[in-house]
N, C-alpha and C positions, 0 to 999 in steps of 0.2 A: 155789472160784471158778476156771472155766476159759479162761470168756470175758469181753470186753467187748464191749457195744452204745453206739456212739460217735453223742453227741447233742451235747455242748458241750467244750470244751476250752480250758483257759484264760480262758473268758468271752466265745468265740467259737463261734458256731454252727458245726458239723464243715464245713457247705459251705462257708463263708468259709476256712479256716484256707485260707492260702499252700501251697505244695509244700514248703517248706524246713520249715513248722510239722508239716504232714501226715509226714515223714519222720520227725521227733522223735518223733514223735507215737507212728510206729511202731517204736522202737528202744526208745520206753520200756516199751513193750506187749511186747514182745520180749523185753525183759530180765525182765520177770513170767511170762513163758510163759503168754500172756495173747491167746487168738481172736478175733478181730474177729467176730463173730457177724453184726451187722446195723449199718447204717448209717441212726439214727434221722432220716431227714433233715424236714425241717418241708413236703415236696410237699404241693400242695394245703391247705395250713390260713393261707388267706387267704378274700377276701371273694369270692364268686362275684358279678361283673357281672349287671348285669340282674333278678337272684333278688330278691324277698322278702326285705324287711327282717333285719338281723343280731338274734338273739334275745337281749337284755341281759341273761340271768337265770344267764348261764355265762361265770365268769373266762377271757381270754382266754392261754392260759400258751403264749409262742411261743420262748422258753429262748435268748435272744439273734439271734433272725430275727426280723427284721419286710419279709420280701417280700411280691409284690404280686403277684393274676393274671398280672401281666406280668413278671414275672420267671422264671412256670413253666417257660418253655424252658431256658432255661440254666441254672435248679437243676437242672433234670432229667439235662440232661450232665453237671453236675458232679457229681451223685450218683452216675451210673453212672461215671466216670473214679474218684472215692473208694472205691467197692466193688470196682471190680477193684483198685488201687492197694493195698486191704489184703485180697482173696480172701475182702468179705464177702459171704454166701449173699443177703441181704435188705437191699432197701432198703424202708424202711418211708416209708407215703404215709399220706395224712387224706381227708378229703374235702369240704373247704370248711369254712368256720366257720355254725353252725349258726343256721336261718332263723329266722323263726315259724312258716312253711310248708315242711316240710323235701324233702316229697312232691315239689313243686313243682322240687327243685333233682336230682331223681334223676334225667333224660337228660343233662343234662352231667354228673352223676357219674359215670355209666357209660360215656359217650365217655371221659373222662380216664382213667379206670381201664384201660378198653381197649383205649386208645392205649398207656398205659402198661406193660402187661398185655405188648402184642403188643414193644416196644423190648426189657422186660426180658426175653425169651425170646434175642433178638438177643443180648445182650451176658450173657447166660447165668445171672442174678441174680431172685430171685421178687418181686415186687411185693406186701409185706405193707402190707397196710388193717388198721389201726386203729380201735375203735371207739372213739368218742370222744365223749364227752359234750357240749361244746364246740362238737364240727361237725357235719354235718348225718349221719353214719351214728355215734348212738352207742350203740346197745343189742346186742343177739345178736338182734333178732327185724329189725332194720332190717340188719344185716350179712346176715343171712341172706337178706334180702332183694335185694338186690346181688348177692351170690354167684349168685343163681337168675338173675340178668339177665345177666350174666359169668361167664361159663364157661372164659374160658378157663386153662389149669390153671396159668400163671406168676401170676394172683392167687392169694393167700392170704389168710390171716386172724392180723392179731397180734391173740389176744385177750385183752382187760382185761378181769376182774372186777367192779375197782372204778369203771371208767371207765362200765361199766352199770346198776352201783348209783348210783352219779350221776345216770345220765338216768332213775334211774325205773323199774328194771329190779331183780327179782331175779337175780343173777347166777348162782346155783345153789342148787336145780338145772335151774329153768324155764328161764333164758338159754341155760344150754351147752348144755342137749337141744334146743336148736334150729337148732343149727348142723353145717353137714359135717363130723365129726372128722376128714374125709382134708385137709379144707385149711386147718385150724388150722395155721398153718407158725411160728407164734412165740406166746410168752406173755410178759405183762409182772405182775407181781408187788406187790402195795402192798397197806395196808387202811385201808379205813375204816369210818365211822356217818356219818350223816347228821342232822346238829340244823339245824333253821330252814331246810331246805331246801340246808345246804352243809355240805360233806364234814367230816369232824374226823378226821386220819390219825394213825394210830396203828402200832408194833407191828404188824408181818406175822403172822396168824394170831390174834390178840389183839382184833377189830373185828367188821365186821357179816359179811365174806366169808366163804363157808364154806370155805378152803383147805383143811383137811385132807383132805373131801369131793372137793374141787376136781381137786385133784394124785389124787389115788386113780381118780379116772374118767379124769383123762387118762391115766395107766399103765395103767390097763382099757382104753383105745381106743386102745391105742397109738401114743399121742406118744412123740418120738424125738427133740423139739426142747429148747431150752435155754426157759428160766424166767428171765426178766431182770428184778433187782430194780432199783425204780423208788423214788428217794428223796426222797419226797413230805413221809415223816415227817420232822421236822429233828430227831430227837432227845430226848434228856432233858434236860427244860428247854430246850425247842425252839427248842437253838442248839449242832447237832453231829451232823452229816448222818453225818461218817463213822463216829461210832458207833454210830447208826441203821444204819448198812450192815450194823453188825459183828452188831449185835444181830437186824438182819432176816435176815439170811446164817445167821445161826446156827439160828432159827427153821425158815428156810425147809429147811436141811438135817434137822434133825428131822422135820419134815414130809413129806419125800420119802422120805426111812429108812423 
């Protein structure tokens, strides 16, 4: 483990912590020799005004945020202030919580993104999009689809695996071959299956994703980025996140060997 991707802290969303929490924050990162990779901030995973009904068939998992449309301006500075503050590469964004008509919410996605796209260029940090089963881009074939409409090269691509097997999506190897490998800029890491229509996480490597597959093609298309595991599973006897860490950590290293 070399890096950390900062999404909660204490039980506080990273963009609420204080200056004086954000400090701690980073001394105790610092005393692990521990990178701030990316700053999982919760942009855009609210309700888009105006849109087409919110689609009830997808848990809402917002990890201590609950802002509003109208809060995006100021998360948006306080994400870029927290990314430079710890020299991370990526602030990762969403794209509205997802419709019934998702098609419908794609010109303000692509506004947002491109506004966002064009700031993060300014303050020198990549604008990684999430696909997200949840909001309205969550497959590799709807990311892909964004991507062709935003071009410009501070968007990226965090991509989930399991976040496309969620929406419905084989994630490999139909998913990722449809996507640019130049602008996959982050990966996030989990597994699951899918019973009744909802995820059952499991063991990284152990489930429906094809990771070993997965990792093997992105070393084939040369990714150079960091794999950040996501701690969806709670463990053995599913109450014990951090040895789920230790146990997916461990995996996931075999898997890249």
């Amino acid at each position: 483990m070399t890096g950390a991707e900062l999404r909660v802290v204490d039980g506080k969303n990273i963009l609420d912590l204080s200056d004086d929490e954000l400090k701690r924050t980073r001394d105790l990162l610092d005393a692990s020799g521990l990178k701030v990779v990316s700053i999982a901030s919760p942009l855009l995973k609210c309700v888009l005004p105006n849109a087409p009904g919110v689609d009830g068939r997808f848990q809402h998992d917002v990890f201590a945020s609950k802002h509003t449309f109208e809060d995006q301006p100021r998360l948006t500075e306080r994400a870029f202030q927290i990314a430079q503050f710890f020299e991370a590469r990526i602030v990762r964004v969403f794209s509205y919580w997802r419709t019934v008509q998702p098609e419908r919410c794609e010109s303000a996605i692509v506004e947002a993104l491109s506004d966002l796209a064009r700031l993060g260029a300014k303050e020198g940090v990549i604008i990684g999009l999430e696909n997200e089963h949840a909001c309205n881009v969550g497959t590799a074939l709807e990311t892909a689809r964004i991507l062709k409409l935003v071009t410009h090269e501070n968007l990226m691509v965090v991509w989930d695996p399991a976040n496309a097997l969620c929406a419905g999506e084989e994630p490999f190897p139909g998913g990722y071959g449809l996507l640019d490998k130049k602008r996959i800029g982050h990966v996030h890491a989990k597994d699951c299956h899918i019973e009744d229509g909802k995820p059952v996480w499991g063991p990284l490597g152990t489930r429906h994703v094809q990771w070993k597959e997965q990792i093997a093609a992105l070393l084939t298309d040369g990714y150079k980025g960091y794999v950040s595991l996501e701690t969806h599973w709670k463990g053995p006897g599913e109450s014990d996140k951090k040895e789920a860490s230790r146990i997916c950590g461990w995996n996931l290293r075999g898997l890249v060997s």
